[in-house]
N, C-alpha and C positions, 0 to 999 in steps of 0.2 A: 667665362674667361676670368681667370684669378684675377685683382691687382695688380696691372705692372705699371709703373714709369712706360714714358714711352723708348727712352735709350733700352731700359731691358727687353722691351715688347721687340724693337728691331733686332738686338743683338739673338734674340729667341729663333729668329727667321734667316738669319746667315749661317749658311751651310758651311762646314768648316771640311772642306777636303787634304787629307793626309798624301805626303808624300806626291804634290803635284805643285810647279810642272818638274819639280826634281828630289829627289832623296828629300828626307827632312824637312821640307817646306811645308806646312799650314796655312795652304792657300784659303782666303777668306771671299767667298763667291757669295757676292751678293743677288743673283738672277732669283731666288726664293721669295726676296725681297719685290721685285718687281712682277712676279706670277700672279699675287696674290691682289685682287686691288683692291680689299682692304688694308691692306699694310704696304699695297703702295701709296694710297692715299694717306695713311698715318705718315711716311718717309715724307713724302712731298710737302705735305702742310707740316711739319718738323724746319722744315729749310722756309718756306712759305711766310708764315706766322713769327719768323725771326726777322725776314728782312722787310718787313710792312713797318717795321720801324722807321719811321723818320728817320732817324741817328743813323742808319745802318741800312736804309734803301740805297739803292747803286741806280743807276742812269742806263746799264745794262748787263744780262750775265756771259760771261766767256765759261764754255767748257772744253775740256782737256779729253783729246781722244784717248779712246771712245765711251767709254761707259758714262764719262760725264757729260757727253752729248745728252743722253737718258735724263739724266736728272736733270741738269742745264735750261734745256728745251723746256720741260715742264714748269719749272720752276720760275722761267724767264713770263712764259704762257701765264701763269696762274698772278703776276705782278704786272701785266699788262707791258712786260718790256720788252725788247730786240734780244734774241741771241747769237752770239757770235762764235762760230767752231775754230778752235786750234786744234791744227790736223796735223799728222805723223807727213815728213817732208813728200813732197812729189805728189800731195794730194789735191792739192788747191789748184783752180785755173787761173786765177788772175795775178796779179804782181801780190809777191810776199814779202815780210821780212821773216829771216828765220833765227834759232836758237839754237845752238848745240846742247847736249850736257854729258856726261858720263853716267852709263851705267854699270853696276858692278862687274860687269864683262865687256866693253867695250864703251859706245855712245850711240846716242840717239837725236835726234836733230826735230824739231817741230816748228811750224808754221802760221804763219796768219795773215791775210789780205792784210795789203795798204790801208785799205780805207775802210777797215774793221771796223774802228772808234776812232773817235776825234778828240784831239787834244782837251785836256780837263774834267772827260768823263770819270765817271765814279765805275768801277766795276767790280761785281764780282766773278770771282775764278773758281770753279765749283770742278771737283772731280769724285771718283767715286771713294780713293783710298790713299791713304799718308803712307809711305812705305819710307823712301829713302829720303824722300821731299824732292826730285830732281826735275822731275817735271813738272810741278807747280811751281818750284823756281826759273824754270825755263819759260814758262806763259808768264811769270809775273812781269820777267824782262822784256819779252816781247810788247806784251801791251805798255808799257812805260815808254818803249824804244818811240810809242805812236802816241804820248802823249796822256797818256788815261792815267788813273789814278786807281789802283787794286786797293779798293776797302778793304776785302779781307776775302782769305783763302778757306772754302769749304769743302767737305767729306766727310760720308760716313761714315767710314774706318778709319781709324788711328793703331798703327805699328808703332808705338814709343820704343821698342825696343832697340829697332831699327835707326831710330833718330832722326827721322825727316821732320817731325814736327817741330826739333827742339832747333833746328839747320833754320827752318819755315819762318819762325818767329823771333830767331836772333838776326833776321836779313830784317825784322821790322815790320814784318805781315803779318796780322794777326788771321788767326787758323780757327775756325771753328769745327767740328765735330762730334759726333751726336755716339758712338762707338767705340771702345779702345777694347784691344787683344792683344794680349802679352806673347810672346813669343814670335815667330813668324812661319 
């Protein structure tokens, strides 16, 4: 294997499907990334190896359905912490609070138990991709509504084009991301 970085080694392994799920779109499918478990373990200890930081460990990780359940889980697993799922509405059994937001065709609404996290936790919000930012602005509000504190908002893909990152980090959450792809 040649020399890469490891942001190139992953962006090497995201399959880039044309024209899905509409005309013109450059959907960015990260599933190649988790097939492989060497380079799902480079992914994971990429997120891993960042937040063993004192500075930047979290108290627990929330992830944003669904794919950042994947990472989330593991992620939370490999730091010895709790994770906590925000789920697409009607998915949760027990008492929620929920979020709306807009998406470029209508809106979307997302959830999370009451008693997710407890007032003054540190958390991180870990999804798989930055598009519009809508939904990571949606979970960030959520966990705030109960109290926590969103250190900082994670994903492997960044859409800059799109402008969710630059939405992400003018509301004051700082964004980390291991990926950027120009266009959408």
């Amino acid at each position: 294997m040649q020399d890469l970085n490891v942001n190139d080694y992953l962006k090497s392994h995201i399959r880039t499907v044309p024209d899905w799920p509409a005309p013109g779109v450059q959907f960015r499918d990260i599933t190649p990334l988790l097939q492989d478990p060497r380079v799902f373990r480079v992914l994971i200890d990429a997120f891993v190896h960042r937040y063993m930081d004192p500075a930047l460990r979290p108290d627990v990780v929330a992830g944003l359905d669904a794919r950042g359940f994947i990472l989330g889980s593991v992620v939370a697993y490999e730091l010895g912490l709790g994770f906590v799922p925000i789920r697409k509405k009607g998915k949760l059994p027990f008492t929620t609070v929920e979020e709306t937001y807009e998406l470029e065709y209508g809106s979307a609404t997302v959830e999370l138990h009451t008693d997710a996290v407890k007032p003054g936790q540190r958390v991180l919000l870990i999804d798989d991709l930055i598009a519009t930012g809508g939904t990571m602005m949606a979970g960030k509000k959520l966990l705030e509504k109960l109290g926590a504190t969103v250190i900082e908002g994670a994903a492997i893909v960044d859409l800059p084009e799109l402008g969710g990152s630059q939405r992400i980090e003018a509301s004051g959450l700082k964004l980390f991301t291991l990926v950027s792809f120009e266009g959408h």
